[in-house]
Legacy VTK file of the C-alpha trace (Angstrom):
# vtk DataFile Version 3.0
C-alpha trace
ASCII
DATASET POLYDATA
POINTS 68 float
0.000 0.000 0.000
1.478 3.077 -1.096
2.055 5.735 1.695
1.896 9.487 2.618
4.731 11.122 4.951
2.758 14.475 6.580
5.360 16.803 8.152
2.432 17.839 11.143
0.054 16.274 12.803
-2.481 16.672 10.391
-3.848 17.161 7.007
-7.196 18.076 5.629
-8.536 15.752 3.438
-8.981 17.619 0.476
-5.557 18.677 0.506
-4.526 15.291 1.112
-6.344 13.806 -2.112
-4.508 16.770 -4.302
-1.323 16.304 -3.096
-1.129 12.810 -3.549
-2.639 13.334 -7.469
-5.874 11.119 -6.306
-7.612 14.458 -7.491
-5.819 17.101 -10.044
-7.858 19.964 -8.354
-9.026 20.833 -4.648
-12.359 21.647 -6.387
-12.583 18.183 -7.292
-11.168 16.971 -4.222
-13.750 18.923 -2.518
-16.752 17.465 -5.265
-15.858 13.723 -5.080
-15.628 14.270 -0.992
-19.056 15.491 -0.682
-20.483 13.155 -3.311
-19.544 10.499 -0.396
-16.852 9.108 -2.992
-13.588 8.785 -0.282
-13.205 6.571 2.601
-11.554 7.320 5.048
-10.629 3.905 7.621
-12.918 2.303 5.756
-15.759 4.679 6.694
-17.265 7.312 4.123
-16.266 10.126 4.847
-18.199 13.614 3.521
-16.334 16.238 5.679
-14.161 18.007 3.532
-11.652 19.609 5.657
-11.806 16.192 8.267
-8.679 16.242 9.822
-6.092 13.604 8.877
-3.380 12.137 10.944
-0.751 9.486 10.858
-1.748 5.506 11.049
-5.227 6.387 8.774
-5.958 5.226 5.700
-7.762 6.972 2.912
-9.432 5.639 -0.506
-10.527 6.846 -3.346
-11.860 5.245 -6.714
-9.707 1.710 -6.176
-6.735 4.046 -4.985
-5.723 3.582 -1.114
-3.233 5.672 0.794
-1.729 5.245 4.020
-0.524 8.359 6.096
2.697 7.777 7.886
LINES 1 69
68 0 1 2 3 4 5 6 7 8 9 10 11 12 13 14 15 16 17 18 19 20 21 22 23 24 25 26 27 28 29 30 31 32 33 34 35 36 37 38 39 40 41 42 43 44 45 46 47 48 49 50 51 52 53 54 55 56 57 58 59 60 61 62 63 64 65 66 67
């Protein structure tokens, strides 16, 4: 599984999803979020700026990312 180093202790989702080129824009990150499209520890997750920290995992169309 592919991983994500964050330099804090957390990232928002949306910026997560365009940093890692799951999404090419935040307005898309943003779109796909709310459209209940992303997972995030296996959960669905609709809250666009949610809060991301080390040890979760987040998916997106067949993609999965684990932040380290």
């Amino acid at each position: 599984m592919p991983t994500f180093e964050i330099k804090g202790d957390t990232i928002e989702l949306i910026k997560l999803l365009k940093v890692t080129g799951l999404c090419s824009t935040g307005g898309m990150a943003k779109i796909v979020t709310a459209e209940g499209r992303v997972k995030v520890d296996n959960q669905t997750e609709l809250r666009k700026r949610c809060k991301i920290r080390k040890g979760q995992v987040v998916e997106f169309e067949g993609s999965v990312i684990e932040v380290v």
